[in-house]
Gaussian input, Z-matrix of N, CA and C with variables (Angstrom, degrees):
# hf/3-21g

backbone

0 1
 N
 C     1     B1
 C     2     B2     1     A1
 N     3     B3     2     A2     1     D1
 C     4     B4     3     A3     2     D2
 C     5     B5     4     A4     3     D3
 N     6     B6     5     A5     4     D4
 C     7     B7     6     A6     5     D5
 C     8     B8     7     A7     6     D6
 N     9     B9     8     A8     7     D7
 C    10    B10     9     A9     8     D8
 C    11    B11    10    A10     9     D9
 N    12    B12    11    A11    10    D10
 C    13    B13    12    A12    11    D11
 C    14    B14    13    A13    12    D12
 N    15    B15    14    A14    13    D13
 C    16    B16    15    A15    14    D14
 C    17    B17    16    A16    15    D15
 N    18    B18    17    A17    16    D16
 C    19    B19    18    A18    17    D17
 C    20    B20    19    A19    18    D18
 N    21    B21    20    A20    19    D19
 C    22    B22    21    A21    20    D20
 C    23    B23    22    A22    21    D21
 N    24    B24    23    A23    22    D22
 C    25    B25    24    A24    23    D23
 C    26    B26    25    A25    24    D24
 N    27    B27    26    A26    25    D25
 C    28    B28    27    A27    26    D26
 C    29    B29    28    A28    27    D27
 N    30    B30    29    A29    28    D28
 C    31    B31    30    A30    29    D29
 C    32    B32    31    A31    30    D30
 N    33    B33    32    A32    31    D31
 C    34    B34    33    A33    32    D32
 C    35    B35    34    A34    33    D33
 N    36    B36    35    A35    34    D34
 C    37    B37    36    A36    35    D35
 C    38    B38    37    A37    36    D36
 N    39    B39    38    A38    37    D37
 C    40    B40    39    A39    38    D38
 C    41    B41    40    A40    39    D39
 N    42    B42    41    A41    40    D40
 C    43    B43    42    A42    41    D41
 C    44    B44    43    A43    42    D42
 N    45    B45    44    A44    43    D43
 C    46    B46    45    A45    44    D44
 C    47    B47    46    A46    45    D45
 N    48    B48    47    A47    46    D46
 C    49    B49    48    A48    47    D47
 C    50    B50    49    A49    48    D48
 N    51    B51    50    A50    49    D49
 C    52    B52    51    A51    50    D50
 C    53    B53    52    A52    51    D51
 N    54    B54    53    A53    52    D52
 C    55    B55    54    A54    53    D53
 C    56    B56    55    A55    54    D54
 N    57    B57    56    A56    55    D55
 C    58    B58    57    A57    56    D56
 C    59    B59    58    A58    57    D57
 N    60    B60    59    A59    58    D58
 C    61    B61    60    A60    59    D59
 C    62    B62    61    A61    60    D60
 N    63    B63    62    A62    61    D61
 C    64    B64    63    A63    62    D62
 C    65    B65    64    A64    63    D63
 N    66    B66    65    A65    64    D64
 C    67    B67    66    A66    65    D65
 C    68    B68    67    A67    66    D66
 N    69    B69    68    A68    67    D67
 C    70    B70    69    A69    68    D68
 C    71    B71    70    A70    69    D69
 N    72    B72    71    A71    70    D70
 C    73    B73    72    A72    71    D71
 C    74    B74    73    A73    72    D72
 N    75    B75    74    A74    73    D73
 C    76    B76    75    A75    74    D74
 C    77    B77    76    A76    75    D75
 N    78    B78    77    A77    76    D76
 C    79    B79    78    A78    77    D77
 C    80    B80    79    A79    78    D78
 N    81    B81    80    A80    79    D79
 C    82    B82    81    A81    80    D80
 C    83    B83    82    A82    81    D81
 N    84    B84    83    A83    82    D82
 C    85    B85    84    A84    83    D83
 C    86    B86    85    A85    84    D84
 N    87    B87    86    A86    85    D85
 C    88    B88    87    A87    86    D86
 C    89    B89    88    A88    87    D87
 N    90    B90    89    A89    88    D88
 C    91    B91    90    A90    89    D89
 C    92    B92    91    A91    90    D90
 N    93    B93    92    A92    91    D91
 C    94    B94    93    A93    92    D92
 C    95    B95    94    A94    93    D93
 N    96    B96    95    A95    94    D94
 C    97    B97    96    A96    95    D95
 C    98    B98    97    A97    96    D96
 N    99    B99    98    A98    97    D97
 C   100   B100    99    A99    98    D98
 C   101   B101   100   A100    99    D99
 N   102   B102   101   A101   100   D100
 C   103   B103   102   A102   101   D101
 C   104   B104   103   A103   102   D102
 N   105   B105   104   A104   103   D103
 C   106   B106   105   A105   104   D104
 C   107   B107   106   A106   105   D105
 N   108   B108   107   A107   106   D106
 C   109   B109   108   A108   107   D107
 C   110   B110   109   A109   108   D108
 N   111   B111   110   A110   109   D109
 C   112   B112   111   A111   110   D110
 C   113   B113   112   A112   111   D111
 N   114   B114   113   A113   112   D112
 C   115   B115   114   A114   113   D113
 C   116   B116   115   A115   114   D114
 N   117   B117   116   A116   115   D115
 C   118   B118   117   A117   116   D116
 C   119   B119   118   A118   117   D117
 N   120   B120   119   A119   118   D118
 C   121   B121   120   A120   119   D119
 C   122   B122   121   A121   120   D120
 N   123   B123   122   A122   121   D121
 C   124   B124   123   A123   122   D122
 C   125   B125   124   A124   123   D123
 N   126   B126   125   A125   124   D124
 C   127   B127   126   A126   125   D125
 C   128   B128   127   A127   126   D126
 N   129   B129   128   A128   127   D127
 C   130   B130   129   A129   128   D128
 C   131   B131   130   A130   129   D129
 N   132   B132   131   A131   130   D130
 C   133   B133   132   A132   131   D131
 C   134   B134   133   A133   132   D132
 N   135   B135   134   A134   133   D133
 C   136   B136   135   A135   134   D134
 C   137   B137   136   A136   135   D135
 N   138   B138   137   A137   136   D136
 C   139   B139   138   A138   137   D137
 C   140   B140   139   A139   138   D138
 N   141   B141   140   A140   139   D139
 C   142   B142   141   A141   140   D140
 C   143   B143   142   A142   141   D141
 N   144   B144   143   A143   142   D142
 C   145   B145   144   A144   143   D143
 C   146   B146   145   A145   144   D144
 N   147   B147   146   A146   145   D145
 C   148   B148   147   A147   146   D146
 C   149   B149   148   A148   147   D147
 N   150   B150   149   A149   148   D148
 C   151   B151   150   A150   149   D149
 C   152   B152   151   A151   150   D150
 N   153   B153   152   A152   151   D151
 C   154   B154   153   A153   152   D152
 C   155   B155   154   A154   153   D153
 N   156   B156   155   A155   154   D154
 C   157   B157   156   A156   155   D155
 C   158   B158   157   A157   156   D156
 N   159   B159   158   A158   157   D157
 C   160   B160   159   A159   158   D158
 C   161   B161   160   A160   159   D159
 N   162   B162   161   A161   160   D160
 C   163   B163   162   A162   161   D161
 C   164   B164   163   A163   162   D162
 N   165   B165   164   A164   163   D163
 C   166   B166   165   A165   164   D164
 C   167   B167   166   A166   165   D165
 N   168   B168   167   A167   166   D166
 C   169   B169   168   A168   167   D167
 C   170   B170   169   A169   168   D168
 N   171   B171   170   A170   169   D169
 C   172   B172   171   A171   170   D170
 C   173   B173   172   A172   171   D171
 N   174   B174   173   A173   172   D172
 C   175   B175   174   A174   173   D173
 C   176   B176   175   A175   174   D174
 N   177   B177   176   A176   175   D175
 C   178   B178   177   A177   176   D176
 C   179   B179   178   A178   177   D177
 N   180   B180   179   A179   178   D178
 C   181   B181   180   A180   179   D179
 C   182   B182   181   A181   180   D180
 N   183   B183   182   A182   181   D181
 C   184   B184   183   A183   182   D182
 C   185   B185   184   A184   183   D183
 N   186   B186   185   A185   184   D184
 C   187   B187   186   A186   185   D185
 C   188   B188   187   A187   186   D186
 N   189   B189   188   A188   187   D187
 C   190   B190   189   A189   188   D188
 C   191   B191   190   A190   189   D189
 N   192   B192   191   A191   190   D190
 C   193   B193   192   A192   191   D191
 C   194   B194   193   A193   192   D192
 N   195   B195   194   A194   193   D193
 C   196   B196   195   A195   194   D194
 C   197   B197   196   A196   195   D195
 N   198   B198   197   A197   196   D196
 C   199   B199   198   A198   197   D197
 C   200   B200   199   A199   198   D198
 N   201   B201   200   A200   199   D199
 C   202   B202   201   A201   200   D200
 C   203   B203   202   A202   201   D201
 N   204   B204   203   A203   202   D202
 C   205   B205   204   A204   203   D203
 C   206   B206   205   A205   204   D204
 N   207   B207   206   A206   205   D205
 C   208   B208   207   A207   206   D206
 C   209   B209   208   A208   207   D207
 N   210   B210   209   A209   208   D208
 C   211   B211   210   A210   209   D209
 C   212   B212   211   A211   210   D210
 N   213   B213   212   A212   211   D211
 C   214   B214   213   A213   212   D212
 C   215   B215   214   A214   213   D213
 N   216   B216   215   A215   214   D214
 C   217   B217   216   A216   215   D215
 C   218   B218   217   A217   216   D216
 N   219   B219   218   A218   217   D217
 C   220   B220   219   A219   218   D218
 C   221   B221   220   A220   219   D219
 N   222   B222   221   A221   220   D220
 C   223   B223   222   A222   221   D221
 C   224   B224   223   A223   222   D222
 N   225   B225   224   A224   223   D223
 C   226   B226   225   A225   224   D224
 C   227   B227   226   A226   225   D225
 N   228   B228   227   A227   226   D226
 C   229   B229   228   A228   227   D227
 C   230   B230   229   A229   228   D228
 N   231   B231   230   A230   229   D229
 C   232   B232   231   A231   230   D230
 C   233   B233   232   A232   231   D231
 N   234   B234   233   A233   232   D232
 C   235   B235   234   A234   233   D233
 C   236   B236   235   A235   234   D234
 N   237   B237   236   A236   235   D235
 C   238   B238   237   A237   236   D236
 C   239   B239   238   A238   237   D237
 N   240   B240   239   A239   238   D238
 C   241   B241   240   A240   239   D239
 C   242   B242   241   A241   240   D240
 N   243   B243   242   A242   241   D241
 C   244   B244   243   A243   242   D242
 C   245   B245   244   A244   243   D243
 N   246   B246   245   A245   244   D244
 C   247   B247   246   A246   245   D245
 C   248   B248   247   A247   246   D246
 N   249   B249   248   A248   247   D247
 C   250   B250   249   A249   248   D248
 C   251   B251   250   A250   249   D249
 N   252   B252   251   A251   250   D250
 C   253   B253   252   A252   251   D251
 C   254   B254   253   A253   252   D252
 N   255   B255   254   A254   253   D253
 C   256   B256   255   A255   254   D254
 C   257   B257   256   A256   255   D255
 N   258   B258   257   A257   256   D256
 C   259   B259   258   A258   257   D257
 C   260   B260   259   A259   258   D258
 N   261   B261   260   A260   259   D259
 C   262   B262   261   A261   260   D260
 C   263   B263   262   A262   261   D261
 N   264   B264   263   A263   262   D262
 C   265   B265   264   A264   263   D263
 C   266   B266   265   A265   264   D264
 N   267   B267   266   A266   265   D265
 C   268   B268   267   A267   266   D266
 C   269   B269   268   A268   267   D267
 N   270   B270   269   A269   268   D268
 C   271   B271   270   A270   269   D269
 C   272   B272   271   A271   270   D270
 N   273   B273   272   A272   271   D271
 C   274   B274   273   A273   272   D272
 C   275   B275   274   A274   273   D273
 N   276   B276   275   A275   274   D274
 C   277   B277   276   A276   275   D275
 C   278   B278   277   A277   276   D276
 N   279   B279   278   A278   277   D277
 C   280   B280   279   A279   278   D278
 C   281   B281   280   A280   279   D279
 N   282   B282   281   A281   280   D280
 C   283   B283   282   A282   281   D281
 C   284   B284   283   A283   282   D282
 N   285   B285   284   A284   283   D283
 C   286   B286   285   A285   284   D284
 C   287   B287   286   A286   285   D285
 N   288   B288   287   A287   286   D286
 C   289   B289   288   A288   287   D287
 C   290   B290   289   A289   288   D288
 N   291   B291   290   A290   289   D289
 C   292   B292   291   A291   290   D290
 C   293   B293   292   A292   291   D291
 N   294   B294   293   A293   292   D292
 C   295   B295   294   A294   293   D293
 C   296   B296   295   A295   294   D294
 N   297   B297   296   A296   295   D295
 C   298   B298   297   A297   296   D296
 C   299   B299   298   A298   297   D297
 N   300   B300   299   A299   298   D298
 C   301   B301   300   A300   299   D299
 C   302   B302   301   A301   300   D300
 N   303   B303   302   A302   301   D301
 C   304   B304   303   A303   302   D302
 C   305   B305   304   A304   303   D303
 N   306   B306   305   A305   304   D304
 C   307   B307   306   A306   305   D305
 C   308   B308   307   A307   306   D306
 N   309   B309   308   A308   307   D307
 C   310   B310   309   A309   308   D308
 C   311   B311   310   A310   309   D309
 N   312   B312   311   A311   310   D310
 C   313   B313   312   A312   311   D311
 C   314   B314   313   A313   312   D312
 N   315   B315   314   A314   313   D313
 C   316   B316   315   A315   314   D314
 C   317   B317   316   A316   315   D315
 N   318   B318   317   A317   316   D316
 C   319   B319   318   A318   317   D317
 C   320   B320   319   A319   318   D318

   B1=1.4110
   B2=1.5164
   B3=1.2115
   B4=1.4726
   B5=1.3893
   B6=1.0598
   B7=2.1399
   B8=1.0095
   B9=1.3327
   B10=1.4795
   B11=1.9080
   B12=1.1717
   B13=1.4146
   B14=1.5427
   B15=1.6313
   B16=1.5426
   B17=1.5919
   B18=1.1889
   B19=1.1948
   B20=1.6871
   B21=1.0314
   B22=1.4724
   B23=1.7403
   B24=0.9008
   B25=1.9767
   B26=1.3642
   B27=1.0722
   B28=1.6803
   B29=1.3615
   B30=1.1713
   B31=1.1532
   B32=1.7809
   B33=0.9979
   B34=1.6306
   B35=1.9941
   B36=1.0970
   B37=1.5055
   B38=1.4125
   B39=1.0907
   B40=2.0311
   B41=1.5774
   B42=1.4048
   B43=1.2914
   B44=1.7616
   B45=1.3761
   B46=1.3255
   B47=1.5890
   B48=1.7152
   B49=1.6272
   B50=1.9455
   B51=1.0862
   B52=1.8351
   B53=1.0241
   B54=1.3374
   B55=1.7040
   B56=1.3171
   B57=1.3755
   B58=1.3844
   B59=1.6937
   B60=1.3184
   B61=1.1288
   B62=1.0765
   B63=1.1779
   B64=1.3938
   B65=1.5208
   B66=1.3767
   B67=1.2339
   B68=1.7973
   B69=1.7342
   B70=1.6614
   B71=1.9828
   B72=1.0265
   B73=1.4766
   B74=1.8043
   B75=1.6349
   B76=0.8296
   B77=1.5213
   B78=0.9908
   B79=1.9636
   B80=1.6393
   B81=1.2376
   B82=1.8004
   B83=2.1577
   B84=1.4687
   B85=1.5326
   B86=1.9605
   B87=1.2991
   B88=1.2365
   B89=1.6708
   B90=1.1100
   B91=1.7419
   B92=1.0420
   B93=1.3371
   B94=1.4228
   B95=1.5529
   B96=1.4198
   B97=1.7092
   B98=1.3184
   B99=1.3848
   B100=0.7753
   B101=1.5429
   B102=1.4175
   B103=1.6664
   B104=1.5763
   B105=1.2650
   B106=1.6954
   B107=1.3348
   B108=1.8956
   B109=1.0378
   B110=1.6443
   B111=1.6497
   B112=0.9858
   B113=1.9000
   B114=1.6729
   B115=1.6530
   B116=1.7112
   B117=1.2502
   B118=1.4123
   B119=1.4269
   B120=1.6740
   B121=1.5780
   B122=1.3035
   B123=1.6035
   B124=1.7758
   B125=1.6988
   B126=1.3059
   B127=0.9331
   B128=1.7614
   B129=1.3696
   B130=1.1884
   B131=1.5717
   B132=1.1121
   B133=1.5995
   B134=2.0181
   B135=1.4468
   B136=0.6266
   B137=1.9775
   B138=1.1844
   B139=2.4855
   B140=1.2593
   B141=1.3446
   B142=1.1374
   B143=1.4386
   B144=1.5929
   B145=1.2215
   B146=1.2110
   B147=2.4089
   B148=1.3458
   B149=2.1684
   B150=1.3071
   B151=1.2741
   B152=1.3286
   B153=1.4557
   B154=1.4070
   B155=1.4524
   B156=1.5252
   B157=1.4406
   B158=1.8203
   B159=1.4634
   B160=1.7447
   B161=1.3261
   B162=1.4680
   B163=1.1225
   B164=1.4015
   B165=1.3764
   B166=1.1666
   B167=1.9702
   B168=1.2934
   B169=1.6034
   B170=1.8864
   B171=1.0595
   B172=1.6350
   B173=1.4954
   B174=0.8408
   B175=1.0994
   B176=1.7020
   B177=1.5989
   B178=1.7200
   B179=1.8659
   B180=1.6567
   B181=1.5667
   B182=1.7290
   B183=1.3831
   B184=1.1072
   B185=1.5945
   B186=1.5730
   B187=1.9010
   B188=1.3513
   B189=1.4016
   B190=1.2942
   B191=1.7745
   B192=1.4614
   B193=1.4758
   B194=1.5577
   B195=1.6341
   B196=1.6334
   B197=1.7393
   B198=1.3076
   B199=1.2962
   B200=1.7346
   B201=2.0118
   B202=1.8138
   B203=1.5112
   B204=1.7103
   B205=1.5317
   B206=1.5935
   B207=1.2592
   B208=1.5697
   B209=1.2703
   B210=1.9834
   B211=1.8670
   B212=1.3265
   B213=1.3503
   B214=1.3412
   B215=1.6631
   B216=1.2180
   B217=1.5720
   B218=1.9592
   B219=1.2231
   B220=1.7009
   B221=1.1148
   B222=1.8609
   B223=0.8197
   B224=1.8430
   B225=1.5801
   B226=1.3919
   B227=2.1033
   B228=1.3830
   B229=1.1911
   B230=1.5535
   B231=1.3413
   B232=1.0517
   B233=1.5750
   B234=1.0819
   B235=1.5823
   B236=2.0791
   B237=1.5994
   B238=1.0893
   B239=1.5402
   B240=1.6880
   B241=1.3637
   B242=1.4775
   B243=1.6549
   B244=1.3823
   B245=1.4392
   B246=1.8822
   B247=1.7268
   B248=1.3152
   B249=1.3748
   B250=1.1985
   B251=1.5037
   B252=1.2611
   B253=1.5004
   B254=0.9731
   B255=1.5284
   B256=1.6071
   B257=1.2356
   B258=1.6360
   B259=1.3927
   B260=1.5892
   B261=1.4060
   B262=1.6936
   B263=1.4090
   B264=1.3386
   B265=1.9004
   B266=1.5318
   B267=1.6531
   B268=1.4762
   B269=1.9803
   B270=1.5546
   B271=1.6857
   B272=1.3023
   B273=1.5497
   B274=1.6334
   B275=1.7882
   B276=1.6172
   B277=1.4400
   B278=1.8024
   B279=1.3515
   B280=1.0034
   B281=1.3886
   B282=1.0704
   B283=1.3499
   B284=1.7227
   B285=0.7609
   B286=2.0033
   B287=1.7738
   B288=1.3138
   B289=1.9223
   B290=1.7849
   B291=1.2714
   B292=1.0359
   B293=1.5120
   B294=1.2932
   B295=0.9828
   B296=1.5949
   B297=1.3881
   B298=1.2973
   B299=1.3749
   B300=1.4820
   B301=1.7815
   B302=1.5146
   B303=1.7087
   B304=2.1632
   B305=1.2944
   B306=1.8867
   B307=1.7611
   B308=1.1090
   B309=1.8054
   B310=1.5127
   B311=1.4088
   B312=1.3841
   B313=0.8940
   B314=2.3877
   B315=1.4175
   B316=1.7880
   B317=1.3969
   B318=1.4555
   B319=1.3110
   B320=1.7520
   A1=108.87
   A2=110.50
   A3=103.22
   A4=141.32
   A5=91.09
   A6=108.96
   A7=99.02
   A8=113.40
   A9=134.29
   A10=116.85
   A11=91.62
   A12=124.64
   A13=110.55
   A14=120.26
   A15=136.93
   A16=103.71
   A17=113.50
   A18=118.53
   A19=98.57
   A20=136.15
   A21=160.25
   A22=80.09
   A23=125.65
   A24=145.92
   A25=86.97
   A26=130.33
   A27=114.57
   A28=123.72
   A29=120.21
   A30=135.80
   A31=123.45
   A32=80.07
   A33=90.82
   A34=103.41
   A35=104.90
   A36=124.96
   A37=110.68
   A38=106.17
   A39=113.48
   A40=109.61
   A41=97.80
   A42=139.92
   A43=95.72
   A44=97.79
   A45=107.24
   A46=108.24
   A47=110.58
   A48=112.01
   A49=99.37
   A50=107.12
   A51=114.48
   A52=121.01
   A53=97.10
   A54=124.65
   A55=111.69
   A56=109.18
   A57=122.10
   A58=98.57
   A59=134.97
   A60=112.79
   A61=140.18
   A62=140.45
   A63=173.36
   A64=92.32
   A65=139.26
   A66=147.36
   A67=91.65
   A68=92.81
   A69=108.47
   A70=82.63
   A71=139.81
   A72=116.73
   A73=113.78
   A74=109.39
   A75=105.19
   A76=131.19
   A77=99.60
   A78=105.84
   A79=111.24
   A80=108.92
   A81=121.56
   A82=91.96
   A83=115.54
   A84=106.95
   A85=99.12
   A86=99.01
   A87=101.99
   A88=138.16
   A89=125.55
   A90=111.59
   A91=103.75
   A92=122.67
   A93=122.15
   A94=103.99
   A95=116.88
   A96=109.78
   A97=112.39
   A98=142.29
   A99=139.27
   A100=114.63
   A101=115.01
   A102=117.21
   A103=109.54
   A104=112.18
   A105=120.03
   A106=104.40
   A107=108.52
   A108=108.61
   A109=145.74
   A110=97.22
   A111=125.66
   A112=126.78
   A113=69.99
   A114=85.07
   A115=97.89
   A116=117.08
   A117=117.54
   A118=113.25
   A119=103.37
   A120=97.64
   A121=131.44
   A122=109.52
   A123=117.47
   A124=111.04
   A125=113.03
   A126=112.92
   A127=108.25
   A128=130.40
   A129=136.40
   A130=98.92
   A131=118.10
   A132=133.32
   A133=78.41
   A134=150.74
   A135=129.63
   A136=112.04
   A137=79.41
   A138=73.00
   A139=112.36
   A140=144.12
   A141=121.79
   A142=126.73
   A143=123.10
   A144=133.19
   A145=108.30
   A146=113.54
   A147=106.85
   A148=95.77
   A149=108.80
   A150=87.86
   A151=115.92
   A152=118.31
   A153=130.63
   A154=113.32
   A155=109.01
   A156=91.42
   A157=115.59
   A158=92.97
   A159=102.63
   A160=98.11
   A161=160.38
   A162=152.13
   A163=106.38
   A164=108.22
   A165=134.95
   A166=98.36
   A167=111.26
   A168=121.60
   A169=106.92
   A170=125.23
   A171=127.09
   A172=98.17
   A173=147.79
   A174=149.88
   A175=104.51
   A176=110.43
   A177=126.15
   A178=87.81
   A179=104.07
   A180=90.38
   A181=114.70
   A182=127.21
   A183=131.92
   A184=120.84
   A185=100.70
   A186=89.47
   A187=119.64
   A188=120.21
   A189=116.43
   A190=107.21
   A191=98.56
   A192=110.12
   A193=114.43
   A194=116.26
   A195=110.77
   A196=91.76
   A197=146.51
   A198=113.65
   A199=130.47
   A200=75.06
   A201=105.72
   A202=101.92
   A203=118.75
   A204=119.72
   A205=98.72
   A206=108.13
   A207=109.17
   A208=98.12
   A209=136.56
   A210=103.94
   A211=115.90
   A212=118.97
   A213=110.86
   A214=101.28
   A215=112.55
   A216=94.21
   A217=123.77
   A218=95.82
   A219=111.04
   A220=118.30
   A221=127.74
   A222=115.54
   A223=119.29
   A224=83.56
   A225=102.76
   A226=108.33
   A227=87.29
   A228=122.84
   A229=122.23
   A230=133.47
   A231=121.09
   A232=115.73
   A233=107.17
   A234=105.39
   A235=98.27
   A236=98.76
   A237=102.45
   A238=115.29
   A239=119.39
   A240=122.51
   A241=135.01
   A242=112.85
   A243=137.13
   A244=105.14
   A245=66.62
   A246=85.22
   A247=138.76
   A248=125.82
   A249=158.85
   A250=107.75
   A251=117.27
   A252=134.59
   A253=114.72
   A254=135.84
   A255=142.63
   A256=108.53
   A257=114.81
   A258=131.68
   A259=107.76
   A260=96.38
   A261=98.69
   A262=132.79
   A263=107.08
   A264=112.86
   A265=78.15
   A266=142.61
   A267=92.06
   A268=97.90
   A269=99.71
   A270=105.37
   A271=124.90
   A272=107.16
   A273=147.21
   A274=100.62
   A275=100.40
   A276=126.97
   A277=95.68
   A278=123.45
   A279=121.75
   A280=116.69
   A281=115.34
   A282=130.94
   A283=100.94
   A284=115.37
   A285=136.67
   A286=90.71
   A287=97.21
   A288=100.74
   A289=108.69
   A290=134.15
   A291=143.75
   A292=115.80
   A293=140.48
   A294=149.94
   A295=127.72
   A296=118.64
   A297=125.32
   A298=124.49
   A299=125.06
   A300=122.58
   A301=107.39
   A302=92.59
   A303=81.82
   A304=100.24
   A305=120.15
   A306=102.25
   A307=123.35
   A308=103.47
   A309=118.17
   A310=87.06
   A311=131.38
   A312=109.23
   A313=118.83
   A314=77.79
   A315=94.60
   A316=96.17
   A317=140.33
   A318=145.15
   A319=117.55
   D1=108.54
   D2=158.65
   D3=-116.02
   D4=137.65
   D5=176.44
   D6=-48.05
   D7=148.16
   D8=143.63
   D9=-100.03
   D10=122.29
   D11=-165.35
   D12=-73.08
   D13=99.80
   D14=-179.07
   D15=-42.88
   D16=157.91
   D17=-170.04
   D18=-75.56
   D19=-52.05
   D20=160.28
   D21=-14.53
   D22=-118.34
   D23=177.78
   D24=-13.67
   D25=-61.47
   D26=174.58
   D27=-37.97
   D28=-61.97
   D29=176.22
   D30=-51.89
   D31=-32.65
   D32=-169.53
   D33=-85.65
   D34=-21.24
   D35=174.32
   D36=-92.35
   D37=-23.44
   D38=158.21
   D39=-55.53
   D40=-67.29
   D41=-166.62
   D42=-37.16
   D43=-71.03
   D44=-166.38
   D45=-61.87
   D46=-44.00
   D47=-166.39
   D48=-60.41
   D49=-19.28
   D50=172.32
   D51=-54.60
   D52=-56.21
   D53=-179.87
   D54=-53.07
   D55=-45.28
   D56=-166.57
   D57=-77.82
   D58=-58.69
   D59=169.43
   D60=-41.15
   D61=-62.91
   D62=90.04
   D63=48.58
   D64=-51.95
   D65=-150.03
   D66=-85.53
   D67=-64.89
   D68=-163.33
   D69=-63.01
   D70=-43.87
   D71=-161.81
   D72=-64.46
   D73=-29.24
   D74=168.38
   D75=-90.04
   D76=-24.32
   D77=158.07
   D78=-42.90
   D79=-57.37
   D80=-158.44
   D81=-90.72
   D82=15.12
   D83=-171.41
   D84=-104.39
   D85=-28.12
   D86=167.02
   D87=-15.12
   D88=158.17
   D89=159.56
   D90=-147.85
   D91=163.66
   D92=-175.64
   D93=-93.48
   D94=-35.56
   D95=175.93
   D96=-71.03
   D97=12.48
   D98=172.14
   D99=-97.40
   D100=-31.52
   D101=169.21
   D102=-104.29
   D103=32.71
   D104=177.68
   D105=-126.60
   D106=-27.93
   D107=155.63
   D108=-56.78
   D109=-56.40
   D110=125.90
   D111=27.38
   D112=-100.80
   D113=-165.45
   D114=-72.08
   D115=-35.67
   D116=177.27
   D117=-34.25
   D118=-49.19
   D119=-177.81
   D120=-86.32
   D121=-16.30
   D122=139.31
   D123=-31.18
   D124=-74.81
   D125=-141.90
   D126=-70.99
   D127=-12.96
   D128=-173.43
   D129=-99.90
   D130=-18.35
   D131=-163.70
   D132=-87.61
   D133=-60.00
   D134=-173.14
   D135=-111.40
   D136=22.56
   D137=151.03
   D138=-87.14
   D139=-38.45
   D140=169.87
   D141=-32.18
   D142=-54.68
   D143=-152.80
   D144=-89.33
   D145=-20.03
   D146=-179.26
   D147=-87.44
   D148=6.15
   D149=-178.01
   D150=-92.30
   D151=-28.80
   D152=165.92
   D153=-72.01
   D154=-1.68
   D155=168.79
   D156=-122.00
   D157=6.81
   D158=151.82
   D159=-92.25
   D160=3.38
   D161=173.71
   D162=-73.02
   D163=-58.46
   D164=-146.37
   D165=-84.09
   D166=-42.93
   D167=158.68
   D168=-59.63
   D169=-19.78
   D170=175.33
   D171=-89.82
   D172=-30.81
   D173=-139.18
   D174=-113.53
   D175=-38.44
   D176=-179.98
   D177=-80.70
   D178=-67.99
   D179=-179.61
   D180=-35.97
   D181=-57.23
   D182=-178.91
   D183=-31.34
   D184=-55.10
   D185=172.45
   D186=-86.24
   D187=-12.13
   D188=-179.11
   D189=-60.29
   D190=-53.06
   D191=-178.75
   D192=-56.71
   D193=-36.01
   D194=177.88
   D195=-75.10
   D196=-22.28
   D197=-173.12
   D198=-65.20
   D199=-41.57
   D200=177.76
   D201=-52.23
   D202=-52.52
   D203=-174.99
   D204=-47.01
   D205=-66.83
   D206=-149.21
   D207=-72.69
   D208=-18.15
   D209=159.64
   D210=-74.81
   D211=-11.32
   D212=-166.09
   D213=-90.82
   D214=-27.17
   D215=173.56
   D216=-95.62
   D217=-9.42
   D218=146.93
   D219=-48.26
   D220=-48.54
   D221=-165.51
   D222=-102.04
   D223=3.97
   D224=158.54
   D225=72.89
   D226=50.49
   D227=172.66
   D228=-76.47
   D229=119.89
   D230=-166.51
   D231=-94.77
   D232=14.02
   D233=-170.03
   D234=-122.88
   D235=27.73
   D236=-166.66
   D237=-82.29
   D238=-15.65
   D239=157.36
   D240=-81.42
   D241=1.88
   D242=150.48
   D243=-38.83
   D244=-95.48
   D245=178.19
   D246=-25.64
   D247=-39.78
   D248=-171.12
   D249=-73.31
   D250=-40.28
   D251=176.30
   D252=-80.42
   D253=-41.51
   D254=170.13
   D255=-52.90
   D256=-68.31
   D257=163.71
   D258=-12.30
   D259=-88.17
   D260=-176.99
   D261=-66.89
   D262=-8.39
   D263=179.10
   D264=-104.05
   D265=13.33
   D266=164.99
   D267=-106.66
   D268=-10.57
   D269=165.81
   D270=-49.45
   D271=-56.09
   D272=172.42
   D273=-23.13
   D274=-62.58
   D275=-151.93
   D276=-79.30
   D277=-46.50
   D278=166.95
   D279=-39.57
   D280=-95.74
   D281=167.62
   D282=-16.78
   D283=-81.80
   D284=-164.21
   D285=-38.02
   D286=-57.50
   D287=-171.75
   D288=-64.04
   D289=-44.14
   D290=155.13
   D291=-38.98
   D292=-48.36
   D293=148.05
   D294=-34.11
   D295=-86.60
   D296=147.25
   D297=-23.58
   D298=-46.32
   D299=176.79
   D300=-66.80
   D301=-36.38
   D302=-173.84
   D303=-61.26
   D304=-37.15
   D305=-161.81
   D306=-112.95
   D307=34.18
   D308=179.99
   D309=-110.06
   D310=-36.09
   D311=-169.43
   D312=-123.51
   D313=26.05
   D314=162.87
   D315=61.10
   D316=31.73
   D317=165.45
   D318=-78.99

């Protein structure tokens, strides 16, 4: 048995089959170089601020490590030119890696 379908229920089944295009055309309108683009310019838009703020982490490591040096060789520690070397090749490396990413990668 079939109904015959009010103009109202018609409409609303218009409505939607619209909807439904309209949605899928813009789903499938997309590009991918456009959000690769995108993020590319996020991501150079904020290296500056992560490089000054590995600077700025080289720089906190930096006195923490001269304090540790200078009790440990106060206290007349013999492993106090170790220490001293870790300390600063792990400052060194900060800095050095920060460096190298801006001009490996033209940022």
């Amino acid at each position: 048995m079939c109904k015959i379908k009010s103009g109202r229920q018609q409409k609303i089944q218009l409505a939607y089959m619209v909807l439904f295009i309209l949605l899928s055309a813009m789903a499938f309108s997309q590009d991918g170089n456009a959000g690769i683009n995108e993020a590319n310019t996020k991501v150079r838009g904020y290296f500056a601020a992560g490089t000054n703020l590995m600077y700025a982490v080289g720089a906190i490591v930096g006195l923490i490590g001269a304090v540790k040096v200078y009790n440990k060789w106060n206290s007349g520690d013999p492993d106090t030119g170790k220490i001293a070397a870790a300390w600063f090749g792990s400052c060194v490396f900060l800095v050095v890696v920060a460096t190298v990413i801006r001009s490996f990668f033209g940022v």
